[in-house]
C-alpha positions in Angstrom: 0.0 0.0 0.0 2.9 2.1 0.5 3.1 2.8 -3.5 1.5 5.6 -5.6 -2.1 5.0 -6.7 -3.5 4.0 -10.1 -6.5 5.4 -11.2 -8.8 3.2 -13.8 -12.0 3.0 -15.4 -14.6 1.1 -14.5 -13.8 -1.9 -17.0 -10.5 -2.0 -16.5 -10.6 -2.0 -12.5 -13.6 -5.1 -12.5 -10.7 -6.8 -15.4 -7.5 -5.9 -12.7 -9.2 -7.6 -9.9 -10.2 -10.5 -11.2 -7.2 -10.9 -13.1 -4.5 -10.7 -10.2 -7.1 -10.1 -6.5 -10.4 -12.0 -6.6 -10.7 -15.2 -8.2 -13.5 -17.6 -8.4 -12.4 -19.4 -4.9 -11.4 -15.6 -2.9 -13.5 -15.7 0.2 -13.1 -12.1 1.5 -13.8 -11.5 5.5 -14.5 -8.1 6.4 -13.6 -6.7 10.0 -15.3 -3.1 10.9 -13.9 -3.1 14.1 -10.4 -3.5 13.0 -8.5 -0.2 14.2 -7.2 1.6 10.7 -5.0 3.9 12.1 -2.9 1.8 14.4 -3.0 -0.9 10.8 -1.3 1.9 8.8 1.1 3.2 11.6 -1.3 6.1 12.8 -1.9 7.6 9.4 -5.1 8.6 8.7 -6.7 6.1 6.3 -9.0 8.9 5.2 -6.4 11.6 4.0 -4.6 8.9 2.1 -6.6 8.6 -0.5 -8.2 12.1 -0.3 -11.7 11.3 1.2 -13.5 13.5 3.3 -14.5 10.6 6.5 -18.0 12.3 7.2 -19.5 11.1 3.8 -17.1 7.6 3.3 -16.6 4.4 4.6 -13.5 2.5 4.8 -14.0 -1.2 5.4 -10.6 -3.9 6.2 -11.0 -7.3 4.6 -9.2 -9.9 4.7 -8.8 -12.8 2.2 -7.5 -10.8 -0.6 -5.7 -11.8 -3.3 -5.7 -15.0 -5.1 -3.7 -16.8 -3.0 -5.8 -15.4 -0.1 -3.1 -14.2 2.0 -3.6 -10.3 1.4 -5.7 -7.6 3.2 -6.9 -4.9 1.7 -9.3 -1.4 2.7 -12.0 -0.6 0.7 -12.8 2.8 0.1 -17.2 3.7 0.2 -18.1 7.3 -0.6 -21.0 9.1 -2.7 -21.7 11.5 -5.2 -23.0 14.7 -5.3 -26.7 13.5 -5.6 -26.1 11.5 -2.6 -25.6 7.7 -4.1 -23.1 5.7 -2.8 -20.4 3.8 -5.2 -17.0 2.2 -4.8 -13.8 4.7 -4.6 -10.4 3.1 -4.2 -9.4 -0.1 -2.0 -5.7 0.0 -0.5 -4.0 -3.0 -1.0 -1.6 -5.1 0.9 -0.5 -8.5 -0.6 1.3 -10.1 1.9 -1.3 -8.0 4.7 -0.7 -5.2 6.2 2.5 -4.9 8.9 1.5 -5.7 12.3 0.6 -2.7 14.6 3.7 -1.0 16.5 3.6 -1.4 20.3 3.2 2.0 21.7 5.3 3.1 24.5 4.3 5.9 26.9 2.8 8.2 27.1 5.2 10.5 27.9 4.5 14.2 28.4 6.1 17.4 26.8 8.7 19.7 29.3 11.2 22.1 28.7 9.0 23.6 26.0 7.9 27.4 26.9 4.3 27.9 27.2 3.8 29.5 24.3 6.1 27.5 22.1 5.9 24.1 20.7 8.1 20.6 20.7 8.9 20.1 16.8 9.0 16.7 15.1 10.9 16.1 12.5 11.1 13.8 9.9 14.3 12.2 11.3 16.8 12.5 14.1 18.4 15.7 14.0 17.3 19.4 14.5 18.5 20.3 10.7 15.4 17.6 9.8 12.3 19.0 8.2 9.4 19.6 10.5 6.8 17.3 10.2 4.4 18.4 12.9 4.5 19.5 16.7 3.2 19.2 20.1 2.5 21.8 22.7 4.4 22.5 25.5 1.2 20.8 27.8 1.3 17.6 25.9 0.4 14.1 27.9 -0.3 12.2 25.0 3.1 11.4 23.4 3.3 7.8 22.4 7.0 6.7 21.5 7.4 3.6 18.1 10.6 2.4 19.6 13.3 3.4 17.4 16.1 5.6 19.2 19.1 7.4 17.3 21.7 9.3 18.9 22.7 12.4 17.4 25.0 15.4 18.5 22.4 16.9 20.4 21.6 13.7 22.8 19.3 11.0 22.2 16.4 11.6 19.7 13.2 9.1 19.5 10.7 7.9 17.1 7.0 9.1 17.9 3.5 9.1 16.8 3.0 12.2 15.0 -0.5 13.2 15.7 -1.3 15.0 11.7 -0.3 11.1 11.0 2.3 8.8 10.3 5.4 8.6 12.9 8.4 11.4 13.2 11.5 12.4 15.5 11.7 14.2 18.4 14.4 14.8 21.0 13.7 12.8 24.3 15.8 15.6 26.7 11.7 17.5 26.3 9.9 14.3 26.9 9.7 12.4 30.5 7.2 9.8 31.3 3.2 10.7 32.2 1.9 10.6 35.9 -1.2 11.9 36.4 -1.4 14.1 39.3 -3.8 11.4 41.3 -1.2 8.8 40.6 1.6 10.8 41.8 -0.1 11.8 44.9 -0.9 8.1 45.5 2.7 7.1 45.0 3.5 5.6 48.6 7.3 5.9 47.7 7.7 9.2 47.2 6.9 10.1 50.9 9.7 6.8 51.8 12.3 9.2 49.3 11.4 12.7 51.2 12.4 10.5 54.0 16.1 9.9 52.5 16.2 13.1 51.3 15.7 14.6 54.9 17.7 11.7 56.5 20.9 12.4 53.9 20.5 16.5 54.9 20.5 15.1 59.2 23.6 12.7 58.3 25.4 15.0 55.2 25.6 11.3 53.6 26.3 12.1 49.9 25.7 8.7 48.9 21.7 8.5 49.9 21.4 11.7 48.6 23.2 10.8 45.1 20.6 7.7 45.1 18.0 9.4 44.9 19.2 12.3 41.7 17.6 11.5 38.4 20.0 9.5 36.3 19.4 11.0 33.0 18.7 15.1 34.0 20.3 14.9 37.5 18.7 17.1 40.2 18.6 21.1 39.5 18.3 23.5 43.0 16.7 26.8 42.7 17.5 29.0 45.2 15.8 31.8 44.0 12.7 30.3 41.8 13.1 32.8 39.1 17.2 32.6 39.0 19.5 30.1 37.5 19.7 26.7 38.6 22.8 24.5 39.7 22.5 20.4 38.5 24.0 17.9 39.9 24.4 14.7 38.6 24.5 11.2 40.3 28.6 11.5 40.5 28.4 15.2 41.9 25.6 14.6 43.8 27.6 12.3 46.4 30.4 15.3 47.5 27.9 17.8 48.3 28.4 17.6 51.8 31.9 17.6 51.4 33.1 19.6 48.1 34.7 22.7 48.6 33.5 24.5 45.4 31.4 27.5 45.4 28.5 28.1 43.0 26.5 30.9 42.0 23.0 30.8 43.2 21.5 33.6 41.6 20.5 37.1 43.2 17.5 37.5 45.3 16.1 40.7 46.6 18.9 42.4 48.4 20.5 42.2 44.4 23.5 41.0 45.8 24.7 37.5 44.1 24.5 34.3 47.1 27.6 32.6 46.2 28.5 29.6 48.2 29.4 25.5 48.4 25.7 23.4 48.7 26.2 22.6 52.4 26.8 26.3 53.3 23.5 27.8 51.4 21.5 24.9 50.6 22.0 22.3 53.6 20.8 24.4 56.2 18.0 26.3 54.9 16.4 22.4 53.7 17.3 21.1 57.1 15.4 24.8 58.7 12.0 23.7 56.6 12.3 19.6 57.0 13.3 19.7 60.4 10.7 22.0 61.6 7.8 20.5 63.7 5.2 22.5 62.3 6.0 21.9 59.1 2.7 21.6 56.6 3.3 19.2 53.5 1.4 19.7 50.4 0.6 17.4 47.0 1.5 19.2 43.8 -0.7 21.9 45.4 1.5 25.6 46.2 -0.9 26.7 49.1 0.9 29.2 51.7 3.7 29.5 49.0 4.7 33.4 48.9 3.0 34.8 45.8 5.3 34.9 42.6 4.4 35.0 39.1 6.0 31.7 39.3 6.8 29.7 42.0 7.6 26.2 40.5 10.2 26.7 37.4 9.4 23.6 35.8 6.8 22.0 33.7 3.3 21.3 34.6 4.2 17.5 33.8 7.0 17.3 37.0 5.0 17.0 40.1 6.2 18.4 43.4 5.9 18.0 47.1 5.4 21.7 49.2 7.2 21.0 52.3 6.1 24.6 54.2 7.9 26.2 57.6 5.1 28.9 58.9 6.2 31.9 60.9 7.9 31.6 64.3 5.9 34.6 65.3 2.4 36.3 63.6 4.7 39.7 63.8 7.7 37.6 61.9 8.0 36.7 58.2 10.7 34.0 58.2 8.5 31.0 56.7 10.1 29.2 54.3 8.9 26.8 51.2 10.6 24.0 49.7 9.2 22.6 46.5 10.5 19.5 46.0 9.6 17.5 42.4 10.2 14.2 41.0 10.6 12.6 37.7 9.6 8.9 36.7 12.7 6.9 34.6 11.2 3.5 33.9 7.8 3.9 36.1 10.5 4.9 38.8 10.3 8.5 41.1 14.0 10.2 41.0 14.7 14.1 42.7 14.6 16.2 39.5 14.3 19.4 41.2 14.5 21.2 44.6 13.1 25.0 45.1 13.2 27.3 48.3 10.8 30.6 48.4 10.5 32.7 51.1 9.2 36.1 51.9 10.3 38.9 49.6 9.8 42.6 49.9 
């Protein structure tokens, strides 16, 4: 089926099929429930052969040919003054490929609101653009293929205008709803390490715990740069000596420091706290910014919050704490303090 089209006359298409599709002995089974799309690798079997699907019918038989081993659709539409008559029929000899197991979904991040996740027609952002998804996208459904390109690992997907295309998996991670993640009894067991590895400085727990593929990004200011760290520099937090750049809060002077001075203690003020509140991907009593959580939608978060120590004080303190799924398993993918701010 994956071959141009020939157009005949009425004569000659009723002489081509009996000649080389239906002989005297063909026994055709028809199947209306058969799932077209997923039979021609999510193309629309509609736009292939230009028919509008509100006025046509397309039927998958089985049977075909004259050895009986092909399948074939048949094509139903009408004309103008309404009658119905045969269109096309898209033929496979040796039947159609067998439908692609889908993997996902996954869901769109790193994408901008207002922008969108290209896919190309192969691996590579110098590929033509096929189609896209936007930057809320839960319904990404990976073929299988991978290919590794200069730019990281790229992935065969469903395109939704039909047909399959490439998009980089770095903007992809794997779907949880919001219920499901809430639900998730390990995640409170890995808040427990996290707090436990902050008590003990043990750079080990807390390395187990950092997303393998993005690592774990920390946000002291939610609307300044980030610092990653991987699983490898994850374990000498507690102990390395280097200094990092944490961004510039309101005083506009730049917090520069090593991850036990600035981070450690202001984590260990919040978890340690016995009033501490604990939210679900919900940012009640989190001090109002335009926005509070700096990563997608599609990475849900714990809001671990420190009130007051006094009605006529403002020292409560937030931590947002969010996790990504690698293989149906939670990892730290990112870790946010807010606090009050003139």
């Amino acid at each position: 089926w994956q071959s141009q089209g020939t157009s005949y006359t009425p004569d000659l298409a009723i002489e081509q099929l009996q000649l080389n599709y239906i002989g005297a002995s063909t026994v055709l089974t028809a199947n209306p429930n058969k799932d077209l799309n997923a039979l021609l690798g999510g193309s629309n079997p509609y736009t292939i052969v230009g028919l509008d699907p509100s006025n046509s019918l397309a039927l998958f038989v089985s049977g075909w040919g004259l050895d009986g081993k092909g399948e074939a659709i048949l094509y139903v539409t009408r004309l103008a003054n309404g009658n119905p008559y045969w269109h096309s029929v898209l033929i496979a000899p040796g039947g159609f490929a067998p439908p692609v197991t889908l993997i996902g979904p996954y869901a769109v991040i790193r994408v901008q609101p207002e922008d969108v996740l290209n896919i190309r027609s192969a691996a590579g952002p110098s590929q033509p653009v096929v189609g896209s998804f936007p930057a809320d996208a839960v319904n990404v459904m990976r073929t299988g293929p991978t290919a590794t390109g200069e730019d990281g690992t790229w992935v065969e997907v469903q395109n939704p205008s039909g047909g399959t295309g490439w998009v980089n998996s770095a903007y992809l991670t794997e779907y949880v709803t919001h219920d499901a993640f809430c639900a998730d009894t390990r995640i409170p067991a890995l808040i427990e390490q996290l707090k436990g590895s902050m008590n003990q400085s043990n750079g080990d727990t807390f390395a187990a715990l950092v997303d393998p593929v993005h690592g774990v990004d920390v946000h002291l200011w939610a609307y300044q740069r980030s610092v990653n760290f991987s699983t490898t520099t994850a374990r000498a937090v507690f102990t390395s000596t280097e200094s990092y750049n944490w961004g510039t809060g309101p005083s506009s002077k730049p917090d520069i420091g090593t991850f036990k001075d600035i981070i450690q203690p202001r984590m260990l003020d919040t978890l340690n706290a016995s009033n501490m509140e604990t939210y679900c991907d919900d940012l009640s009593r989190v001090f109002t910014l335009a926005r509070p959580w700096p990563f997608s939608n599609n990475i849900h978060f714990y809001n671990f919050y420190k009130p007051s120590s006094s009605p006529a004080e403002l020292d409560f303190r937030t931590w947002l704490i969010g996790f990504e799924y690698i293989n149906n398993q939670p990892y730290l993918r990112g870790m946010v303090t807010i606090v009050w701010e003139p």
